[in-house]
C-alpha positions, 0 to 999 in steps of 0.5 A: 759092677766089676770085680777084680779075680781073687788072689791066693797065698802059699807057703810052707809051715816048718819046724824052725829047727829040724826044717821037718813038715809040721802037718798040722796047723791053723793058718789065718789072713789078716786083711781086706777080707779075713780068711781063716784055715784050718788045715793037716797037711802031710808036706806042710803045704800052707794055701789060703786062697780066695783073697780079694787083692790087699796086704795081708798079715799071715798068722800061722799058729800049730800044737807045740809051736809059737805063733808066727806072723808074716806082715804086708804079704801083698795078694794082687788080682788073681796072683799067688803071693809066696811067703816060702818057708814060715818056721815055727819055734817050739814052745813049752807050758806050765802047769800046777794047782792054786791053793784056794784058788777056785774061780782066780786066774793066773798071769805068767809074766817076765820083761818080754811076755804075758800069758793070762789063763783061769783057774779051774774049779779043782784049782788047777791051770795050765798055760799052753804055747809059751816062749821058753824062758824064765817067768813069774806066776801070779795067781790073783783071786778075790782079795786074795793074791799069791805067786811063784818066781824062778818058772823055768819054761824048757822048749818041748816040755811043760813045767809041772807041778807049780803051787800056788797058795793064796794069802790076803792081798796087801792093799798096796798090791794092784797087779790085776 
């Protein structure tokens, strides 16, 4: 039995518009073998290694910023595969309360994107990570539904204080 010599990946995790180091992140390959890393790094350095050689996706993920993904990044016996620069775009959030909403969950949802989060106990919810831009909120609960349009998404800040009140659903109404 033969093995082939484990391969490694590397890059550099930046900020998509200053190009400054983000020092901490998460890093994932997704492949032959899966190997997740959790890393701080003061320069942004990103090395995943001890992969056995294959294609690769690599999803990079850190606070405040979108995931990213770098598809087919190909580790070869023993080699380092350079992915360069991986930029991540800042993000933004939503915050607010559900009115009777104890034990519902939240959708917030435009043409391109859906973000899904419950609601907790004191009818509060948050949404972390998402894509600036202009959403829905639906907030669906047992029998009941409510929602808000118009959610302004800002890149670096969280949209607080959505309200939410619940009402009895139509029966035509089957966004769940």
């Amino acid at each position: 039995l033969q093995f082939e010599a484990a391969g490694r990946i590397q890059g550099m995790v930046v900020d998509a518009v200053t190009q400054a180091p983000i020092q901490e992140y998460e890093a994932v390959a997704l492949g032959p073998v899966t190997q997740p890393s959790a890393a701080v790094s003061i320069s942004g350095a990103l090395e995943l290694d001890q992969l056995a050689p294959g294609r690769y996706n690599v999803r990079v993920r850190a606070p405040g910023h979108m995931i990213e993904e770098i598809p087919g990044v190909v580790v070869s016996p023993g080699g380092i595969a350079q992915i360069g620069l991986i930029k991540l775009r800042r993000s933004g959030g939503v915050s607010g309360r559900v009115i009777g909403g104890a034990g519902a969950h939240v959708v917030l949802w435009n043409e391109s994107r859906r973000e899904m989060a419950a609601v907790e106990e004191d009818g509060s919810f948050t949404i972390s990570d998402v894509e600036p831009g202009t959403y829905r909120v639906d907030a669906i609960g047992a029998g009941l539904t409510g929602h808000v349009d118009g959610v302004r998404v800002e890149v670096g800040a969280v949209t607080r204080d959505v309200q939410i009140s619940l009402t009895e659903r139509a029966p035509e109404d089957h966004r769940e």
